[in-house]
PyMOL CGO cylinders between C-alpha atoms (Angstrom):
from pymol import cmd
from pymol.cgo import CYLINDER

trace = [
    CYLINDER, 2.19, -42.81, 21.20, 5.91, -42.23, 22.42, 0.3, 1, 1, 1, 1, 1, 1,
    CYLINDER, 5.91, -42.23, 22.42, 8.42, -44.40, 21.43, 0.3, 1, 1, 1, 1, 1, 1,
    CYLINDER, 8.42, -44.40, 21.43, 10.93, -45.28, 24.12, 0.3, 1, 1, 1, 1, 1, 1,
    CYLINDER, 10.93, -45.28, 24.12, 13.22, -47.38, 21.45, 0.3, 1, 1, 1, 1, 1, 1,
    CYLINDER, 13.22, -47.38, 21.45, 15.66, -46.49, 18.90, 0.3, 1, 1, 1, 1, 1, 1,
    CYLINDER, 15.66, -46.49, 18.90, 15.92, -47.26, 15.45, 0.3, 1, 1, 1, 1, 1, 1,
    CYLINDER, 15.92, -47.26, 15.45, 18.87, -48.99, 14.10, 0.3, 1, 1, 1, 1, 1, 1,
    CYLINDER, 18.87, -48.99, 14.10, 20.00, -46.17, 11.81, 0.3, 1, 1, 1, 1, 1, 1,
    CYLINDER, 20.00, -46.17, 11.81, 19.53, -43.20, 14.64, 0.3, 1, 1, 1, 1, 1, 1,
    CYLINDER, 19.53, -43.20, 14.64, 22.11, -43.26, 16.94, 0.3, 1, 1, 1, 1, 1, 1,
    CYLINDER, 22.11, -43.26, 16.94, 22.14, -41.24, 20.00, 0.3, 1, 1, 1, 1, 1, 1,
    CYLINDER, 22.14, -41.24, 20.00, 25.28, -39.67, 18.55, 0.3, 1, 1, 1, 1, 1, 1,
    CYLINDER, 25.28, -39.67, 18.55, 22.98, -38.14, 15.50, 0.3, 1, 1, 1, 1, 1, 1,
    CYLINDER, 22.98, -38.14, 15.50, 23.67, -39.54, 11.79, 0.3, 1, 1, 1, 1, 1, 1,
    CYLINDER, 23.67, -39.54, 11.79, 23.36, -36.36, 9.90, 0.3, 1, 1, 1, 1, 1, 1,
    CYLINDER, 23.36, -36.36, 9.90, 25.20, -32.60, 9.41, 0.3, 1, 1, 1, 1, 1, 1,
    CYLINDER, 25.20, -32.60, 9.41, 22.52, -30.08, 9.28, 0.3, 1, 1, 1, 1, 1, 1,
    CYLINDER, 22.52, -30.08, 9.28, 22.67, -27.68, 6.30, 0.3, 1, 1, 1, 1, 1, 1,
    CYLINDER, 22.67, -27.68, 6.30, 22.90, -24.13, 6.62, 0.3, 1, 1, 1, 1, 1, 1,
    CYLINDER, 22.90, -24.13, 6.62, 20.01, -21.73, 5.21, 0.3, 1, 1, 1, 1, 1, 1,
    CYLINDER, 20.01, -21.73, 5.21, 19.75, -17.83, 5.19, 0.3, 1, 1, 1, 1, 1, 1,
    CYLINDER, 19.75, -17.83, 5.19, 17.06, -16.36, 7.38, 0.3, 1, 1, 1, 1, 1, 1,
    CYLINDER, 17.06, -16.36, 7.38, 14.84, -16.34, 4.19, 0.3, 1, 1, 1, 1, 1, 1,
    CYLINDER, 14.84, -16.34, 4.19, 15.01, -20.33, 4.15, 0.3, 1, 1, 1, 1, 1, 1,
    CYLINDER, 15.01, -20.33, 4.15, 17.42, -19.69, 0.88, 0.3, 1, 1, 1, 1, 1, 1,
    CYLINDER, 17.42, -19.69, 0.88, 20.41, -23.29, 1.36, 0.3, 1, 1, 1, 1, 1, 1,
    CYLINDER, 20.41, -23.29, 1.36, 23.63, -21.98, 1.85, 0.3, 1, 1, 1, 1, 1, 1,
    CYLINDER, 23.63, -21.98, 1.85, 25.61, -25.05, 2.73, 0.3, 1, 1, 1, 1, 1, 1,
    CYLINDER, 25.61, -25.05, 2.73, 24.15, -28.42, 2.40, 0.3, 1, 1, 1, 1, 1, 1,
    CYLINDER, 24.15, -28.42, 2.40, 23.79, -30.90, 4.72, 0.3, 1, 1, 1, 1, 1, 1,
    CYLINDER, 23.79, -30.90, 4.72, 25.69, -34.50, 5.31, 0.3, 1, 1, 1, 1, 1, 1,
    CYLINDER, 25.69, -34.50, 5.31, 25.16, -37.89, 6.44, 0.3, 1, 1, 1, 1, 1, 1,
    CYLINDER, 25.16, -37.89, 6.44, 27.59, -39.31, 8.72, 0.3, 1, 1, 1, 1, 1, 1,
    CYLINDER, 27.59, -39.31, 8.72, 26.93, -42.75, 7.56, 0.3, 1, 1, 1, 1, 1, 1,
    CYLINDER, 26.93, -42.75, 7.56, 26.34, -42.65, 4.11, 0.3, 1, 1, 1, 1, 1, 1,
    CYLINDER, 26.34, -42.65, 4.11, 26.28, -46.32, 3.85, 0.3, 1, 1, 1, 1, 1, 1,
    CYLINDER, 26.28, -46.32, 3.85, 23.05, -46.26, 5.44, 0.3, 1, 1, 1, 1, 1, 1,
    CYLINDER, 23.05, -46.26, 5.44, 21.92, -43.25, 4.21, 0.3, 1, 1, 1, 1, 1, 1,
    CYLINDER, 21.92, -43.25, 4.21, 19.21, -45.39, 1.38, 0.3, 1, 1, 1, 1, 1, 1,
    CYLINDER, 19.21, -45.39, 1.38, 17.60, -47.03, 4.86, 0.3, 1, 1, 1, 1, 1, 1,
    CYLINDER, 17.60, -47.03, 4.86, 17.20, -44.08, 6.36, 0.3, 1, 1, 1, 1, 1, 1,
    CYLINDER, 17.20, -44.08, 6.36, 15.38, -42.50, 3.45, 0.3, 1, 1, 1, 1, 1, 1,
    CYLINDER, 15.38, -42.50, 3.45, 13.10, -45.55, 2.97, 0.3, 1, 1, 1, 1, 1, 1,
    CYLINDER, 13.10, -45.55, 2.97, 12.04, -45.53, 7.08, 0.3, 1, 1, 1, 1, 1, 1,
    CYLINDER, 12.04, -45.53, 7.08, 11.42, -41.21, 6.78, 0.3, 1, 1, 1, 1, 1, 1,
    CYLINDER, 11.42, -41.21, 6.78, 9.69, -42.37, 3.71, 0.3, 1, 1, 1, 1, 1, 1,
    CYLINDER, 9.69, -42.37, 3.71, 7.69, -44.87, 5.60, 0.3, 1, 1, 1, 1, 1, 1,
    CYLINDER, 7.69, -44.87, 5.60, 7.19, -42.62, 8.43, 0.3, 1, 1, 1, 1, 1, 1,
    CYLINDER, 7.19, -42.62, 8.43, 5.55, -40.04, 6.53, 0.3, 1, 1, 1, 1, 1, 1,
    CYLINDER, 5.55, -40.04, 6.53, 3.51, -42.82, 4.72, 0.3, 1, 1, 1, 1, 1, 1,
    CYLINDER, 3.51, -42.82, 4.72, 2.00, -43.85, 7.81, 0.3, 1, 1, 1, 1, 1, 1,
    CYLINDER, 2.00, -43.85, 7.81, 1.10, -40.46, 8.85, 0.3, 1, 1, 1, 1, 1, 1,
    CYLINDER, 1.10, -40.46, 8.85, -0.36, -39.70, 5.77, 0.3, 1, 1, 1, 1, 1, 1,
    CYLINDER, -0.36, -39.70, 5.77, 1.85, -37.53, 3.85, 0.3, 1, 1, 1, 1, 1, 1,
    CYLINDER, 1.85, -37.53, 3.85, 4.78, -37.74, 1.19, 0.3, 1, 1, 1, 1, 1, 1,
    CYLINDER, 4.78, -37.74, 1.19, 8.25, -36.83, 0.96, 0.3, 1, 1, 1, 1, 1, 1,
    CYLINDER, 8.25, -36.83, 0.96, 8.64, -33.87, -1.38, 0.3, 1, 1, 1, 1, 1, 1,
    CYLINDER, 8.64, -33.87, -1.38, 11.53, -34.33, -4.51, 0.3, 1, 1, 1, 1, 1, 1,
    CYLINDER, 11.53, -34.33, -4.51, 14.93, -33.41, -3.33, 0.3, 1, 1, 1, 1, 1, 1,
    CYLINDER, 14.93, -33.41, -3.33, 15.31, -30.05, -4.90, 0.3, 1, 1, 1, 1, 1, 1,
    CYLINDER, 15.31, -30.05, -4.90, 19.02, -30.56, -5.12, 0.3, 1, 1, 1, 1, 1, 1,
    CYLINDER, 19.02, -30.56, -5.12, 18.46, -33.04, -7.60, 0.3, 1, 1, 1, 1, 1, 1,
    CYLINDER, 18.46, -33.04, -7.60, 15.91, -30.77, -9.75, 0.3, 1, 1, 1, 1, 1, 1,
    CYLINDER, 15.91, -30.77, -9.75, 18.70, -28.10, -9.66, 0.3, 1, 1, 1, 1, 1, 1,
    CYLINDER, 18.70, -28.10, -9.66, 21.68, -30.43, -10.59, 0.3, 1, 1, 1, 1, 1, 1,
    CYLINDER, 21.68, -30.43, -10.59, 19.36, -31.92, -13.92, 0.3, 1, 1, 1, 1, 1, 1,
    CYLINDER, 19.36, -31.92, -13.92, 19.86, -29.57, -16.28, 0.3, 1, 1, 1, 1, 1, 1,
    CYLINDER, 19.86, -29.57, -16.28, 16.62, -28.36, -18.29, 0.3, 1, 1, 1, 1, 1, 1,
    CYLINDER, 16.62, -28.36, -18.29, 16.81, -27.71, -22.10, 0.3, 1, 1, 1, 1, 1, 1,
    CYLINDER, 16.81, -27.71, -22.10, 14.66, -24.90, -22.87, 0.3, 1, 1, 1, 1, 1, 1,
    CYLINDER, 14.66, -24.90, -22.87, 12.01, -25.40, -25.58, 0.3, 1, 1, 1, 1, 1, 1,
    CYLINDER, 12.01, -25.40, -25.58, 11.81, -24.83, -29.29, 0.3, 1, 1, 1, 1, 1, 1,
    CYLINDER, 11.81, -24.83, -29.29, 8.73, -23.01, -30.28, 0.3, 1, 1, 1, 1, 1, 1,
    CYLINDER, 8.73, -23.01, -30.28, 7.97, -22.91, -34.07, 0.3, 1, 1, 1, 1, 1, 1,
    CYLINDER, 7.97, -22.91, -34.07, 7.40, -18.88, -35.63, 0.3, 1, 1, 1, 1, 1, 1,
    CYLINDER, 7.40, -18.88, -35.63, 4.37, -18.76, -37.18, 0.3, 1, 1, 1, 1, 1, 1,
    CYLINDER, 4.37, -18.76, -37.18, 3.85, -16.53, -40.01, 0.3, 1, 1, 1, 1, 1, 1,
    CYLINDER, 3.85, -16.53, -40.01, 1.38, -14.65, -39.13, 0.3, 1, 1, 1, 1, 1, 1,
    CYLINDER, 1.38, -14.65, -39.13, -0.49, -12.43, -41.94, 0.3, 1, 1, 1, 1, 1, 1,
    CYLINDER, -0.49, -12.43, -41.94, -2.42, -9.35, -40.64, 0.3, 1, 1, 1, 1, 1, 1,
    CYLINDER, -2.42, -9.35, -40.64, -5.57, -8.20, -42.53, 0.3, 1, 1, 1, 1, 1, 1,
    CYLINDER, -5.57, -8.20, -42.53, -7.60, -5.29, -43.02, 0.3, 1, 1, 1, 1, 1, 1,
    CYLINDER, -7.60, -5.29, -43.02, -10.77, -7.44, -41.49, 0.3, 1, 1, 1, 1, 1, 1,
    CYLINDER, -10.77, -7.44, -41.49, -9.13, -8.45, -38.51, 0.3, 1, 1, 1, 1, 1, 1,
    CYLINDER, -9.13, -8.45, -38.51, -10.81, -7.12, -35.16, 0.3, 1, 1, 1, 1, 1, 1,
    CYLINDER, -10.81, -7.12, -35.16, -8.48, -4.68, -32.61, 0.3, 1, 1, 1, 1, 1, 1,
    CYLINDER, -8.48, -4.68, -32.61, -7.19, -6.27, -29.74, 0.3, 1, 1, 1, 1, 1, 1,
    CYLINDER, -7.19, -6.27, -29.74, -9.02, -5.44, -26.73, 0.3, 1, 1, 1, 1, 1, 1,
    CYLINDER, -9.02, -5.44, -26.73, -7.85, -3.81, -23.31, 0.3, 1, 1, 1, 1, 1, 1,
    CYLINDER, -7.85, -3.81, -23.31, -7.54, -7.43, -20.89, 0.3, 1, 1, 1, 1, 1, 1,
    CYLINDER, -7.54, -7.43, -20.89, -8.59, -4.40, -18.35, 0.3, 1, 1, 1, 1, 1, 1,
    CYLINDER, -8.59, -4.40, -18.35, -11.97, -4.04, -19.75, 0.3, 1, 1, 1, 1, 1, 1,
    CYLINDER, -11.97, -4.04, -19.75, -14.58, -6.75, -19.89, 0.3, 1, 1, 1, 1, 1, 1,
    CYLINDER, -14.58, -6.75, -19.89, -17.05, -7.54, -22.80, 0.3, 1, 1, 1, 1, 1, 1,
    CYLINDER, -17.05, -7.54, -22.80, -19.67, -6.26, -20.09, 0.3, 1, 1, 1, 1, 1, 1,
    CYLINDER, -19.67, -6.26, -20.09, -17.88, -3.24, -19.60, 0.3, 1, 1, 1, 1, 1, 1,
    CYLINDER, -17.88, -3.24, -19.60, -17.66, -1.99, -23.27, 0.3, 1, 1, 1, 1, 1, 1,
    CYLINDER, -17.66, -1.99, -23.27, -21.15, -3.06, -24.11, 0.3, 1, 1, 1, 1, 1, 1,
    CYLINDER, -21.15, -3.06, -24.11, -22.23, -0.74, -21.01, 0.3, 1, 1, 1, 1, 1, 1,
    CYLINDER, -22.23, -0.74, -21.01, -19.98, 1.76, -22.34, 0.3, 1, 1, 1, 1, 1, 1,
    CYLINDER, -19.98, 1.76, -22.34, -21.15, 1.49, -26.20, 0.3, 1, 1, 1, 1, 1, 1,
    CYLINDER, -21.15, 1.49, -26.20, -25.00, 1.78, -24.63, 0.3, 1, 1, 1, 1, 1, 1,
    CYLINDER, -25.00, 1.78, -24.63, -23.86, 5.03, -22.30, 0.3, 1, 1, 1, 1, 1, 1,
    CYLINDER, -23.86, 5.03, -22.30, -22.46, 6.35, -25.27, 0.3, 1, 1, 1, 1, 1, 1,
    CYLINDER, -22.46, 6.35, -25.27, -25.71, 6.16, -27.33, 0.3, 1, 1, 1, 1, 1, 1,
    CYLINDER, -25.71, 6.16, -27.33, -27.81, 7.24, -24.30, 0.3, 1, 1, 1, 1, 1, 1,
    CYLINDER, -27.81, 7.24, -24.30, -25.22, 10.40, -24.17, 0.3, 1, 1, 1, 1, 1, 1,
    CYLINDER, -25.22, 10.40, -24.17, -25.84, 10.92, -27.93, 0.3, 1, 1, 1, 1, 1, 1,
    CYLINDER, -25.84, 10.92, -27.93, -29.52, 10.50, -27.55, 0.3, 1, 1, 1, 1, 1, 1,
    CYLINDER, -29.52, 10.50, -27.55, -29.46, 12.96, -25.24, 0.3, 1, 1, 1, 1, 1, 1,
    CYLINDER, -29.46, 12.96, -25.24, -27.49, 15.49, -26.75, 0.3, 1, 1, 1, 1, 1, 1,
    CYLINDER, -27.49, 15.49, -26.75, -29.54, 15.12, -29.66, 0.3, 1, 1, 1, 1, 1, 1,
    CYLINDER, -29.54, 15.12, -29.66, -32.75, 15.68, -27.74, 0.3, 1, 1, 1, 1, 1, 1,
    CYLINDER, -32.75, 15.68, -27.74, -32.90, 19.52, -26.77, 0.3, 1, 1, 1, 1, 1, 1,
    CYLINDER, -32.90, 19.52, -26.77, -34.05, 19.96, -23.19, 0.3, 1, 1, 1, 1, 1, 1,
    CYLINDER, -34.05, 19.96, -23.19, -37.59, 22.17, -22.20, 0.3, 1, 1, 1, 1, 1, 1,
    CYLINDER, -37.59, 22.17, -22.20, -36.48, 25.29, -20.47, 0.3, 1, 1, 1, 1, 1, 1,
    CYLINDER, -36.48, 25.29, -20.47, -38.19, 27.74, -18.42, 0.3, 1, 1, 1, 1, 1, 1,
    CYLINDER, -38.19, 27.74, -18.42, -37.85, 31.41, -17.88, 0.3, 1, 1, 1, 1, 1, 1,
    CYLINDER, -37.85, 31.41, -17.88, -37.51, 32.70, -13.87, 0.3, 1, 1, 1, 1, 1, 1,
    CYLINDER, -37.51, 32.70, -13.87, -36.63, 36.22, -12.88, 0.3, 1, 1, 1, 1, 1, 1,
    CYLINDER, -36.63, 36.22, -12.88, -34.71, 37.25, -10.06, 0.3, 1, 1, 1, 1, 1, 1,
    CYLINDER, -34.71, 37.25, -10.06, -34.90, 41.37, -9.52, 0.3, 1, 1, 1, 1, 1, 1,
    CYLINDER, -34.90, 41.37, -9.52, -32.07, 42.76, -7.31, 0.3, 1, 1, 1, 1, 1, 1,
    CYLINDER, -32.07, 42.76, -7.31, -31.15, 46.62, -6.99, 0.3, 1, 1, 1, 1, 1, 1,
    CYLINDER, -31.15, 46.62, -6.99, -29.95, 46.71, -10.79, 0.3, 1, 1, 1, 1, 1, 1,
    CYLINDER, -29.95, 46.71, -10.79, -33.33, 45.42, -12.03, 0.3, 1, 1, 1, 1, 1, 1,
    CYLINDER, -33.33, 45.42, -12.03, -34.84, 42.11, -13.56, 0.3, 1, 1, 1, 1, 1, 1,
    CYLINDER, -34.84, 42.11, -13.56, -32.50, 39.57, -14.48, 0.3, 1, 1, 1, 1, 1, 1,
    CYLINDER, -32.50, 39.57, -14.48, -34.17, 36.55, -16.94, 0.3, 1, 1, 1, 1, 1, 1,
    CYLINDER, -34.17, 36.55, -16.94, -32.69, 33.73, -16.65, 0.3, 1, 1, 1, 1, 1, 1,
    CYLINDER, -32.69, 33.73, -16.65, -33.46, 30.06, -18.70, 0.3, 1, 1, 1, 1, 1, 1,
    CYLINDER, -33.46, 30.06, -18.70, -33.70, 27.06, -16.31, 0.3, 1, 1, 1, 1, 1, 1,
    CYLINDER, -33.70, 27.06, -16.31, -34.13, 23.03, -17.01, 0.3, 1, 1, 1, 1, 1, 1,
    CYLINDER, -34.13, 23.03, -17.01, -36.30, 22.49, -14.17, 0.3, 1, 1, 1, 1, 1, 1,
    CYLINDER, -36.30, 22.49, -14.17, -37.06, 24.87, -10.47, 0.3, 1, 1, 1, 1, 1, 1,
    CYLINDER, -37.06, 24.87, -10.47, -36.88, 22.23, -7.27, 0.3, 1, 1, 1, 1, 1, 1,
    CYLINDER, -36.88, 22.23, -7.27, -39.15, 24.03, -4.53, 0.3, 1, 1, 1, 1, 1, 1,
    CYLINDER, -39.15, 24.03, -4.53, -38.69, 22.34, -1.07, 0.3, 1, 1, 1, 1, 1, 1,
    CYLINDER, -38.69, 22.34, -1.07, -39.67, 24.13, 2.45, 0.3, 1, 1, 1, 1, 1, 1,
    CYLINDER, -39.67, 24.13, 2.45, -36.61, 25.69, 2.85, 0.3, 1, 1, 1, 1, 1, 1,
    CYLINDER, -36.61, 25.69, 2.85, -35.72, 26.95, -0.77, 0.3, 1, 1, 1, 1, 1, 1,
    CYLINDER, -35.72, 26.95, -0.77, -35.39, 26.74, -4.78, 0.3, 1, 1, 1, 1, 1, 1,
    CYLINDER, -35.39, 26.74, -4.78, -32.99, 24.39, -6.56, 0.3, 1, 1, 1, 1, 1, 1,
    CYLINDER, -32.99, 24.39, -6.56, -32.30, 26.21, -10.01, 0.3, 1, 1, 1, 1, 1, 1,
    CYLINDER, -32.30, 26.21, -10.01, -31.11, 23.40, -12.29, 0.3, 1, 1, 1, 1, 1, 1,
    CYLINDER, -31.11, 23.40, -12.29, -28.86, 25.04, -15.21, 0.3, 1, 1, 1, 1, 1, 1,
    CYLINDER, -28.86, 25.04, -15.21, -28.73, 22.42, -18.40, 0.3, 1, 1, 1, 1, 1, 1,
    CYLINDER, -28.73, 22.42, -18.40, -24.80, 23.56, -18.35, 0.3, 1, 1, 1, 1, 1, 1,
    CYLINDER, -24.80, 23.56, -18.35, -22.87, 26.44, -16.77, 0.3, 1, 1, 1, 1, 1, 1,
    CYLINDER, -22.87, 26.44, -16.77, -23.36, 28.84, -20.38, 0.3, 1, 1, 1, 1, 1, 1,
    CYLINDER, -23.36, 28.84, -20.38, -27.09, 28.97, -18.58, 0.3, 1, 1, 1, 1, 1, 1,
    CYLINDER, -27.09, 28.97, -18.58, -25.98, 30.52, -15.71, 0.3, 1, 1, 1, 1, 1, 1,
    CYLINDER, -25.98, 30.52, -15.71, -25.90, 34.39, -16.91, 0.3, 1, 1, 1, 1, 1, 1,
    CYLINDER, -25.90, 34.39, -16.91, -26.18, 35.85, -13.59, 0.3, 1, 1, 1, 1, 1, 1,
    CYLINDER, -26.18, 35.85, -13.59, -24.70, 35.06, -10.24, 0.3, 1, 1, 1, 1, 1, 1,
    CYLINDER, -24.70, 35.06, -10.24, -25.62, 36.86, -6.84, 0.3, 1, 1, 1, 1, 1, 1,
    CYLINDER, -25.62, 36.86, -6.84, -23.33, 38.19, -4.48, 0.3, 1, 1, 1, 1, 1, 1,
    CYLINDER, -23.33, 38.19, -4.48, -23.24, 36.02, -1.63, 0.3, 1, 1, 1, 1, 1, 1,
    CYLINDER, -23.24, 36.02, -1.63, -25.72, 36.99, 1.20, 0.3, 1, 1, 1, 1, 1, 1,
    CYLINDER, -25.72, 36.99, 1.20, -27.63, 39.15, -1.23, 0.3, 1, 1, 1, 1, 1, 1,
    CYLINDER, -27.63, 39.15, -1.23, -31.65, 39.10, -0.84, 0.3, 1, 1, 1, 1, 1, 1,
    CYLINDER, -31.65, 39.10, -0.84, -33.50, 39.28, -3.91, 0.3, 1, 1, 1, 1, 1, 1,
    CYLINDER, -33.50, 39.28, -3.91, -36.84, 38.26, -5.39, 0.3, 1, 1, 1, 1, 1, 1,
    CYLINDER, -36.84, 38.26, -5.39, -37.07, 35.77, -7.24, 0.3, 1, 1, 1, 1, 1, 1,
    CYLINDER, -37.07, 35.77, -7.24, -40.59, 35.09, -9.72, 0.3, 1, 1, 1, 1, 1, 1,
    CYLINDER, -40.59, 35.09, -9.72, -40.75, 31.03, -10.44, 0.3, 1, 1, 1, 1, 1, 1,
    CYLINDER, -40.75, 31.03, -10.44, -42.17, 29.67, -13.94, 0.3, 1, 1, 1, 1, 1, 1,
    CYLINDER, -42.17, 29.67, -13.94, -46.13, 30.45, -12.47, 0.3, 1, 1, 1, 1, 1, 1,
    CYLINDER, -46.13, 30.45, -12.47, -45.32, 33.80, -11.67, 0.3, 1, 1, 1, 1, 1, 1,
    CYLINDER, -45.32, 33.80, -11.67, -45.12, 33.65, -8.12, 0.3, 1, 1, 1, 1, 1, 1,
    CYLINDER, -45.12, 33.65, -8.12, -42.85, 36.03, -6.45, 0.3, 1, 1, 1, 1, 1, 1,
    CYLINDER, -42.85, 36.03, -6.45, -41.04, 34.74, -3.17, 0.3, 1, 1, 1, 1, 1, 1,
    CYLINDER, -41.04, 34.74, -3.17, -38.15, 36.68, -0.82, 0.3, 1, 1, 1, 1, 1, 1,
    CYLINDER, -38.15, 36.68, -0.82, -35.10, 34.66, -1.50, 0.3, 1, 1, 1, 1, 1, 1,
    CYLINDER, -35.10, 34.66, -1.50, -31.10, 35.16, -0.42, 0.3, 1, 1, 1, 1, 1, 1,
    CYLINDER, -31.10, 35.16, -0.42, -28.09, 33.70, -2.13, 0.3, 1, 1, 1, 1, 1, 1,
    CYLINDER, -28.09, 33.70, -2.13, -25.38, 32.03, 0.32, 0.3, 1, 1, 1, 1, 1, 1,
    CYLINDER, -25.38, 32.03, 0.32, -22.76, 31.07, -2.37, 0.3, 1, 1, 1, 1, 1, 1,
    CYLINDER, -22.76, 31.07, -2.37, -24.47, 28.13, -3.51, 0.3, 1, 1, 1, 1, 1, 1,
    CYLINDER, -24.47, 28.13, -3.51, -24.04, 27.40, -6.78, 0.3, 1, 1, 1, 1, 1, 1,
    CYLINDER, -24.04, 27.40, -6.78, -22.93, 23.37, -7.70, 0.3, 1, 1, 1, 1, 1, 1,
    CYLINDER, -22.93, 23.37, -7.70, -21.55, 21.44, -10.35, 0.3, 1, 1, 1, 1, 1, 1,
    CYLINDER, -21.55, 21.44, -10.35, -24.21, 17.96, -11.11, 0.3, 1, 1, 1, 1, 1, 1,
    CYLINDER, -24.21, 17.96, -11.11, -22.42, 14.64, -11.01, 0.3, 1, 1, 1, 1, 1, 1,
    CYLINDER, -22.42, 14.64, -11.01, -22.99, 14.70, -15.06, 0.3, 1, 1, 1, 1, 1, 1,
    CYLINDER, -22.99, 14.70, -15.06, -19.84, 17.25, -14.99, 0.3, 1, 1, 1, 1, 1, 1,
    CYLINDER, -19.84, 17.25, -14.99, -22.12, 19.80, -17.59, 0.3, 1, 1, 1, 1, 1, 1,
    CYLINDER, -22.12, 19.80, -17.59, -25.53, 20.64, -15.44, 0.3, 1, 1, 1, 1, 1, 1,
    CYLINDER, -25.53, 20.64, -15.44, -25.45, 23.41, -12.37, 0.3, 1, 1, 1, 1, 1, 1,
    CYLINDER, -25.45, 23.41, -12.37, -27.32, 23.98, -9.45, 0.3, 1, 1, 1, 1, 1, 1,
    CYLINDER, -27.32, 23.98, -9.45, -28.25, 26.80, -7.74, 0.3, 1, 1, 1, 1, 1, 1,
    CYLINDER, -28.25, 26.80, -7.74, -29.87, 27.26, -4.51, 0.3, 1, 1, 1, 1, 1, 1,
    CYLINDER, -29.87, 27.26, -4.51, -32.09, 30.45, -3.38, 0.3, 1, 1, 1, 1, 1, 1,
    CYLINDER, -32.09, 30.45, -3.38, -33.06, 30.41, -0.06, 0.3, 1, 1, 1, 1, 1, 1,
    CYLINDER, -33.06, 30.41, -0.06, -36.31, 31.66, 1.14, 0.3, 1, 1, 1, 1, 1, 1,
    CYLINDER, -36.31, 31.66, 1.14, -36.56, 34.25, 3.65, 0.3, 1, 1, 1, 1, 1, 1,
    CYLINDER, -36.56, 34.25, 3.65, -39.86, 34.60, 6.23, 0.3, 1, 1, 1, 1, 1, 1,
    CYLINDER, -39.86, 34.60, 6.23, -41.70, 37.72, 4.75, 0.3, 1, 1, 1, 1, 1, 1,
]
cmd.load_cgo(trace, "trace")
């Protein structure tokens, strides 16, 4: 609803000095009223105003700045450390987090502790018969996946593009070439090795 009358207080001629701010909204030079002696009405009727519409004024922040705030006394405590006392903890790690760190630890341990089966595989090339100690042989279509328990395992490496046989844990003897393919596992201590098979 538009309102086609004015108030008492506002005057066509304006009754207040705008202040002057920065352009991050920081007051440079405050504003003034150029009635002052109605300068209480006017607050009570923006005070009304916003009533009505469902809002407050906010505290003059002048006023906050002028009051001047005594900063508190805190009592020292004497504070007596013992030998019982737990370590602080990191506030970066959770009590989830270091229980699922204590429990990786003691799966690591436990598996350190528990020496892996390993199986013997051959690979001949022009120098002869090279045996070699593997955790496990991955046979797919295409080729073998030598898993290495950790890279001291891996005694022999092929030139790339070198053809050789290569005699699995059975004793089966397949055609094979080496393209360079030798991998680190995401467990940072286990290799891989891949032989592929050629069409005899």
């Amino acid at each position: 609803m538009r309102s086609t009358t004015n108030h008492e207080y506002l005057e066509l001629h304006g009754d207040v000095i705008p202040g002057e701010y920065s352009t991050e909204g920081k007051l440079l030079k405050a504003g003034k009223a150029l009635h002052p002696e109605n300068q209480k009405k006017i607050e009570a009727m923006y005070a009304m105003s916003a009533a009505m519409g469902g809002g407050i004024l906010l505290p003059d922040a002048q006023k906050k700045a002028n009051k001047a705030t005594k900063p508190k006394k805190v009592p020292k405590r004497n504070v007596i450390e013992r030998d019982d006392d737990p370590g602080p903890l990191n506030p970066a790690i959770t009590q989830a987090e270091l229980d699922r760190e204590q429990a990786f630890g003691v799966i690591e341990a436990t598996k350190a502790s528990v020496p892996t089966a390993k199986h013997a595989v051959y690979l001949h090339n022009a120098l002869g018969k090279i045996k070699m100690q593997v955790e496990a042989v991955l046979d797919s279509e295409m080729a073998y996946c030598l898993i290495f328990s950790s890279e001291d395992d891996v005694i022999f490496t092929p030139n790339p593009g070198e053809t050789l046989k290569f005699v699995d844990q059975r004793g089966d003897t397949s055609a094979v070439y080496y393209a360079n393919t030798l991998f680190n596992w995401t467990d940072g201590s286990k290799k891989l090795m891949i032989l592929f098979k050629q069409d005899e």
